[in-house]
C-alpha positions in Angstrom: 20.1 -0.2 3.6 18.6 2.8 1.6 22.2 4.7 1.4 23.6 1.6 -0.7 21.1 2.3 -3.2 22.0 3.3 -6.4 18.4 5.3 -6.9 19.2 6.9 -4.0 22.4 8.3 -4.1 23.3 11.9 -5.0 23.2 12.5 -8.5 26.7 14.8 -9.6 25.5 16.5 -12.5 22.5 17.9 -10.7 24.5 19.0 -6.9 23.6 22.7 -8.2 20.4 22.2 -9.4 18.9 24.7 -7.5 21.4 27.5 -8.6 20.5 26.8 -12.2 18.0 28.3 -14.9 14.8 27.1 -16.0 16.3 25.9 -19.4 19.0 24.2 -17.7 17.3 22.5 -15.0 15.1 21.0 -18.3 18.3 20.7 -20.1 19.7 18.4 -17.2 16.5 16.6 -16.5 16.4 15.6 -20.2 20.2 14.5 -20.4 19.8 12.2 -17.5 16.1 10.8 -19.3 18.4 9.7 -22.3 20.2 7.2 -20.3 16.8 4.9 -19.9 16.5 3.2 -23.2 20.3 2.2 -23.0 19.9 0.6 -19.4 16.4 -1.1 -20.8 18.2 -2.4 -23.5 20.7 -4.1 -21.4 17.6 -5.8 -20.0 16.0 -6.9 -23.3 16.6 -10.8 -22.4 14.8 -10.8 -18.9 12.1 -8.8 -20.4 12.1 -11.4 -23.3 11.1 -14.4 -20.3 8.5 -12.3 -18.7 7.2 -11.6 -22.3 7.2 -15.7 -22.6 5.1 -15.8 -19.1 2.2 -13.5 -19.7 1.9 -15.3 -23.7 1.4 -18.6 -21.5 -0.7 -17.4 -18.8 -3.2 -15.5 -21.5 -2.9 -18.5 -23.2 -4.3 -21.1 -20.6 -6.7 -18.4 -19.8 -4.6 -16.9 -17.1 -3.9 -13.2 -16.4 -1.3 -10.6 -15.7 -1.5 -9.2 -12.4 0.9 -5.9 -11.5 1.9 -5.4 -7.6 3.3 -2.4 -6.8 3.5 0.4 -4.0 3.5 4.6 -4.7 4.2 5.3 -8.6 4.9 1.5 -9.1 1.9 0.9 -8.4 0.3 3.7 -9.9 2.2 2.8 -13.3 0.9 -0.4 -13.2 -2.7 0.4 -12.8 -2.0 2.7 -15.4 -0.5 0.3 -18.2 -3.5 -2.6 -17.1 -5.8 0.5 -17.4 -5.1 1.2 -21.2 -5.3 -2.3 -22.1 -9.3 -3.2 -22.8 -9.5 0.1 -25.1 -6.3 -0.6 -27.2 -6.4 -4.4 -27.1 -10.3 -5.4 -26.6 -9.4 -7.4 -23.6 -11.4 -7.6 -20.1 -10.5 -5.8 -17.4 -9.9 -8.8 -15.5 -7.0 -9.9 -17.9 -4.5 -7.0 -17.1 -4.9 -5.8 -13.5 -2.7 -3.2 -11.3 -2.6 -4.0 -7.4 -1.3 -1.0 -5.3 -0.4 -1.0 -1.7 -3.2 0.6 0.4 -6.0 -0.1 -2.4 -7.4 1.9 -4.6 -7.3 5.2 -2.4 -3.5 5.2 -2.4 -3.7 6.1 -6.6 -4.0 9.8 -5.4 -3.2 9.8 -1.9 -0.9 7.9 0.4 -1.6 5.4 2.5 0.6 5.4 5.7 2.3 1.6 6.4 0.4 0.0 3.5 3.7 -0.7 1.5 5.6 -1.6 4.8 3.6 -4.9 5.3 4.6 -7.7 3.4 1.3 -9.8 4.3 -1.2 -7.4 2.9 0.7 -8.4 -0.8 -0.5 -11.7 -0.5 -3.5 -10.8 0.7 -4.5 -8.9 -2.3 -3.9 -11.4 -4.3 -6.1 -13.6 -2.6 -8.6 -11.5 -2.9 -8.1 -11.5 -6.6 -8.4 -15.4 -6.4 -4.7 -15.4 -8.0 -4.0 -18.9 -9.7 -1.1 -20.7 -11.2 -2.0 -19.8 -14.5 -1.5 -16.3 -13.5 1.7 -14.2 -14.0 2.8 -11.8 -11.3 5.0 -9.0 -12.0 5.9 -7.4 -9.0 7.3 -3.5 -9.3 9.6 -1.5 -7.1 12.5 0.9 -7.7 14.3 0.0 -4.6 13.8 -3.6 -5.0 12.7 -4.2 -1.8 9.3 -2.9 -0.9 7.8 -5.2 1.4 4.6 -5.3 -0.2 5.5 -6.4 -3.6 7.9 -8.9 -1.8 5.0 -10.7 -0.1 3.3 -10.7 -2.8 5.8 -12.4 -5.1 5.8 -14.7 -2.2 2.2 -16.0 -2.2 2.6 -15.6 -5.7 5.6 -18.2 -6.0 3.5 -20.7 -3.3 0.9 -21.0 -5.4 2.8 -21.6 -8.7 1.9 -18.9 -10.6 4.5 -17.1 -13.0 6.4 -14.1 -11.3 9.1 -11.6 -12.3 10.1 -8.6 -10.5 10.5 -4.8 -12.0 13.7 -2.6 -10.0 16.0 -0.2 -10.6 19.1 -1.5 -8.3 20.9 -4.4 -8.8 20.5 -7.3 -6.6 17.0 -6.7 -5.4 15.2 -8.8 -2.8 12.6 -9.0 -5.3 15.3 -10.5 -8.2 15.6 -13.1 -5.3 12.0 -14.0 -4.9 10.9 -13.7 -8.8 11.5 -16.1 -11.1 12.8 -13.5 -13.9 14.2 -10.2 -12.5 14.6 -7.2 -14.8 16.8 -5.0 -13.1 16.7 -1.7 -15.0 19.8 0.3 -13.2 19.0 4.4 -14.2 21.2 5.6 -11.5 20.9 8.6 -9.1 17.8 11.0 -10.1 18.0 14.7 -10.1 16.0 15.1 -7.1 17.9 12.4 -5.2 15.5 9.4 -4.3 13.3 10.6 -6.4 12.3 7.5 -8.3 9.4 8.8 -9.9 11.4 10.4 -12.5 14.2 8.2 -14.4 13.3 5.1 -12.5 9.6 5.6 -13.0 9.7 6.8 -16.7 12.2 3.4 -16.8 9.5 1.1 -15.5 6.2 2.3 -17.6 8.6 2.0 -20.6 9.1 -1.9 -19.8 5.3 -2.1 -18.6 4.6 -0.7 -22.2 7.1 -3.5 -23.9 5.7 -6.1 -21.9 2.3 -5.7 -22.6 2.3 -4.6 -26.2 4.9 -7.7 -27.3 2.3 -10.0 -25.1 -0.8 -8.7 -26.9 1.2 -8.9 -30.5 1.9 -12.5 -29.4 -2.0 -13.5 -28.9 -3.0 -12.1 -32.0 -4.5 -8.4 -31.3 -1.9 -6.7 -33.6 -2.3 -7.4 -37.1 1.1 -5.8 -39.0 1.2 -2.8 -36.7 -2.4 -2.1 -36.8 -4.7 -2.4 -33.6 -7.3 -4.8 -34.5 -8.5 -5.4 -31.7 -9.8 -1.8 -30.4 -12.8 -1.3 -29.2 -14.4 1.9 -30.8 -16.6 2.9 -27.8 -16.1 6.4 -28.8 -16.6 8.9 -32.1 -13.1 9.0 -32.5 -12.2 5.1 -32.3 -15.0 4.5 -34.5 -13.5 6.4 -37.4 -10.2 5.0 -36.3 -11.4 1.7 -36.7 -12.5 2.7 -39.8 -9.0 3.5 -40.6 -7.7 0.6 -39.6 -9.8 -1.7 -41.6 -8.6 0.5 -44.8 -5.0 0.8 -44.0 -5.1 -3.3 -43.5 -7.2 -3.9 -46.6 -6.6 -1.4 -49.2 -9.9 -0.2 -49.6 -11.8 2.8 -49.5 -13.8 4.8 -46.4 -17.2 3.7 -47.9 -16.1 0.1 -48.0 -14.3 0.2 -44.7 -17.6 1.5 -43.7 -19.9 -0.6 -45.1 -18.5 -3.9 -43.5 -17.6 -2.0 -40.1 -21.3 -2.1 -39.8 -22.0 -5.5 -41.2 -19.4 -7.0 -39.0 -21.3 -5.0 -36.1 -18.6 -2.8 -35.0 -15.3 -5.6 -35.1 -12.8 -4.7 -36.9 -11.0 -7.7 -37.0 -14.1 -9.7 -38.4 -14.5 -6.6 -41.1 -11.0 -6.9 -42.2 -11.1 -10.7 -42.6 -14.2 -10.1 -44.7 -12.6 -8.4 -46.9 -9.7 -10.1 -47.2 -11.2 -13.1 -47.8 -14.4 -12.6 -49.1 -16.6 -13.8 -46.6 -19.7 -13.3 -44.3 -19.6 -12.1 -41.3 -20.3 -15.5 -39.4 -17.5 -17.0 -41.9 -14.8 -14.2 -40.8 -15.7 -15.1 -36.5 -15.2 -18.5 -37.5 -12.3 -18.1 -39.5 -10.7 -16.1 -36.4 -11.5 -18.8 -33.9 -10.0 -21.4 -35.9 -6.7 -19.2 -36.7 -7.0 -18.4 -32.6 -7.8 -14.9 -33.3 -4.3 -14.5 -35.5 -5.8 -12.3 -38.7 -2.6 -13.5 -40.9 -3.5 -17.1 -40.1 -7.1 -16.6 -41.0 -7.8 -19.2 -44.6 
């Protein structure tokens, strides 16, 4: 039942919201966002598992898949979205599923969430495998949708852990690691694009980063892997291959272009003092780990 959820009960430092001035109203907002990072701490170990899961599904060539309905959805289409640019993966190796398709991004899509087939059937349509890790995203915990599809996902052996912001969820039960991030009641009660929401892209954002640190795409806290498809990543990745090898811009330069635009390759050129061909083979053999590279 809704009422027994804690995301949708009535929050009491916000009854008189509506009586209240702009500055307070921002003020209470902001009081109630500082609770988030203390509840996602208590969840550090859960998060720690589904970490575990996407390093072995990217691994054996697997992916991570996000299932979601409304701004779980939309949060997880946006977190798979920022992953090729940042992290120089395919689009196909982070995705974001959302209940009624793409349309429901900016519009809803009456029912679509309701049906717990049409989560399975998504991922069908993805071809999911066992390899694959599922992370399944609701604030309530128990959106049909994402529960069907941590169903199918759980029939075919893939990986799955659910995202929710009450304890207990029905999709803890179905997922194989449940983070249960508890924010409480929202300011606008029910509400759960706000501390709920801001509560699940900051776990999307730990999961993902950690995972991509853990394959090698992070190299000390540099982004290595970026792809500069733009004027501004290009001199960024110029940066980068400075800040990682000490050098200056016309060096960092000078082997952006002879490693033909990877700045990975550039840096372990200069590092090591090596050509080109020598750095891509040096990467493959360290499994694309720059501090492993010999």
């Amino acid at each position: 039942m809704l009422n027994k959820l804690t995301t949708e009960t009535r929050n009491p430092a916000s009854m008189d919201i509506d009586t209240k001035s702009i500055k307070e109203i921002l003020q209470t907002i902001n009081q109630e966002d500082h609770k988030v990072p203390a509840a996602i701490a208590e969840e550090i170990p859960q998060i720690e598992k589904a970490v575990h899961f996407v390093i072995q599904s990217f691994n054996q060539g697997g992916r991570l898949i996000y299932i979601g309905a409304g701004t779980s959805g939309r949060l997880g289409i946006l977190d798979a979205s920022e992953c090729p640019p940042t992290f120089g993966v395919s689009h196909e190796m982070v995705q974001g599923l959302i209940a009624g398709g793409m349309k429901a991004i900016t519009d809803a899509v009456e029912g679509a969430e309701d049906s717990d087939h049409l989560g399975g059937d998504d991922l069908k349509a993805i071809s999911l495998t066992k390899h694959d890790t599922v992370v399944g995203i609701a604030a309530s915990g128990r959106t049909p949708y994402v529960a069907g599809g941590l169903e199918y996902a759980n029939h075919i052996g893939a990986n799955t852990v659910s995202i929710s912001n009450n304890r207990k969820s029905k999709i803890g039960t179905l997922a194989k690691v449940a983070i249960e991030v508890v924010t409480g009641p929202e300011v606008v009660t029910g509400s759960t694009r706000l501390k709920a929401g801001t509560a699940q892209k900051l776990v999307l954002n730990m999961i993902t980063t950690t995972a991509m640190i853990g394959i090698g795409k992070v190299y000390q806290n540099l982004m290595v892997d970026v792809q500069p498809s733009n004027q501004k990543l290009i001199e960024r990745s110029k940066r980068i291959i400075m800040e990682a090898t000490n050098v200056d811009y016309d060096t960092a330069d000078e082997h952006f272009e002879k490693a033909h635009h990877n700045v990975k390759a550039a840096i372990v050129m200069i590092l090591l003092n090596c050509t080109y061909d020598q750095a891509v083979q040096k990467l493959a053999d360290s499994k694309g780990f720059i501090r492993y590279t010999k």
